[in-house]
N, C-alpha and C positions, 0 to 999 in steps of 0.2 A: 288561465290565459284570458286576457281580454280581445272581445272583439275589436278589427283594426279601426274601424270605424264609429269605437265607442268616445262620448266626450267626459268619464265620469275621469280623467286626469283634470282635463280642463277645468273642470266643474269644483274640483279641490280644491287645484292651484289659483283657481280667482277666489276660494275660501278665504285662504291662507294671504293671498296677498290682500284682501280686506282688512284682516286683524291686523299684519301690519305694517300696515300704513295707517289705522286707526290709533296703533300703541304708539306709534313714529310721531307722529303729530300730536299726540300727547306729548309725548315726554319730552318735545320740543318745547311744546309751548309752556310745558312746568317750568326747563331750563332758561327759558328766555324772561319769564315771569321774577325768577326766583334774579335773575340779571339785574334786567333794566324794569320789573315792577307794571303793574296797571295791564295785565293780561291776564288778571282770574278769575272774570266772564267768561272766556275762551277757555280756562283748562277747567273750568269745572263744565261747560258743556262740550269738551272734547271728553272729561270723567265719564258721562253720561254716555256716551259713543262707545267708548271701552268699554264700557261695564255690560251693554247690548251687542258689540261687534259679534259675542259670538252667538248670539240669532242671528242675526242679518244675515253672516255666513254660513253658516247651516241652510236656513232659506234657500240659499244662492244652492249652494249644493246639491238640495236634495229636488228643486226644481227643478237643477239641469241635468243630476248625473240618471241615468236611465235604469241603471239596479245601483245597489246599494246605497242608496242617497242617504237614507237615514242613518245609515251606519256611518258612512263619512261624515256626514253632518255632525256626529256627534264628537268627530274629533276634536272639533274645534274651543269644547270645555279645557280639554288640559292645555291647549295651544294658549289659549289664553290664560292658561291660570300661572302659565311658567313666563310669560311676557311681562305680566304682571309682576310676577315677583322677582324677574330680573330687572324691569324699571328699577323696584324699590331697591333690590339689593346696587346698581347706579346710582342708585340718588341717594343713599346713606356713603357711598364711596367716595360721591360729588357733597358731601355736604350739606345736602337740603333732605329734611327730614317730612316724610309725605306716608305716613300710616292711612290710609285708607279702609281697613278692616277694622281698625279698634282693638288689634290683637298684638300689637307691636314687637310679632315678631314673623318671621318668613315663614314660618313653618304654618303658623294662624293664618295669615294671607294666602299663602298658596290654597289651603282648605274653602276657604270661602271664597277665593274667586274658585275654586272649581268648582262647587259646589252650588253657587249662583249659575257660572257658564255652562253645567249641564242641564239647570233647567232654562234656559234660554237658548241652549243648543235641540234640547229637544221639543220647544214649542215652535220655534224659527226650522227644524226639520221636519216635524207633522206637520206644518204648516203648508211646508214646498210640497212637499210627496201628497198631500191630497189636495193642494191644486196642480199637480204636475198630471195626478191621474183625473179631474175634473176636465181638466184640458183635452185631455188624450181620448176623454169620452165624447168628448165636446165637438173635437176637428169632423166635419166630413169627411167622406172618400173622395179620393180625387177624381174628377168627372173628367171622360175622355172623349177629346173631339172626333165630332165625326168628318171621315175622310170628308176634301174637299171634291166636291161635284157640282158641275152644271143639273144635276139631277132633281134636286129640295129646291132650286130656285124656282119662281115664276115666270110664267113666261112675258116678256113686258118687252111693249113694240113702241120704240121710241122714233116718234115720225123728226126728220129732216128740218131744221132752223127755213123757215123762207129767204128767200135773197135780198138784199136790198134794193132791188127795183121792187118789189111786192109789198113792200112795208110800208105804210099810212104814212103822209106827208106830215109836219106838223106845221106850223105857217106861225112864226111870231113877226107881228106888226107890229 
């Protein structure tokens, strides 16, 4: 059971929603490319997104989730490597032919995106986890105020403003 106050779902689910919406925008922008043409800047630096989404998310994870970070982080190798090969197995359904492995077939691409996304899942999760514990070494203790009292102050004798009959005339001529 987890603690109620743990955020290591949270910490997943923003994983998970990384990759895709990194694979989502991909395979937009293939689709729209493969359309109307002059958008393969964009998908080959949305490629480049996918092909790292799953470090980044691991990252994410394993800095936020408070125990098993690195374990969850590392889910994010087959998450991606089935996105992956569900694009392709879409885009051979749609028509447009988009081999990215060089193996030309699902079974070749699933291998090598997972095989790419577990080591980029687990540099992007060593990564978090030893700055999530550099941090944690890092914070202070929280320092706690001391009551408030008339007691720690000084004592400070504030004399009375004069009146305005008392106050120096100033004369402009």
């Amino acid at each position: 059971m987890l603690p109620r106050n743990n955020n290591i779902g949270r910490a997943w689910v923003s994983g998970i929603l990384a990759v895709f919406l990194a694979h989502l925008a991909w395979f937009g922008a293939i689709v729209a490319d493969a359309r109307f043409g002059g958008l393969m800047p964009l998908v080959v630096l949305l490629l480049l997104v996918v092909l790292n989404i799953a470090g980044v998310a691991a990252f994410m994870i394993a800095r936020r989730a408070a125990r098993l970070g690195l374990l969850l982080a590392l889910t994010m190798a087959p998450l991606t490597a089935a996105l992956g090969t569900a694009a392709n197995l879409l885009f051979g359904a749609a028509g447009v032919r988009v081999d990215i492995s060089g193996f030309y077939d699902n079974a070749g691409l699933f291998s090598s995106l997972l095989l790419y996304g577990a080591f980029v899942s687990a540099a992007g999760g060593v990564i978090g986890t030893w700055l999530r514990g550099k941090s944690a070494a890092e914070t202070p203790a929280p320092v706690s105020a001391p009551p408030a009292s008339n007691e720690n102050l000084p004592a400070m004798i504030v004399e009375p403003a004069p009146a305005s009959d008392e106050l120096p005339q100033i004369r402009s001529d």
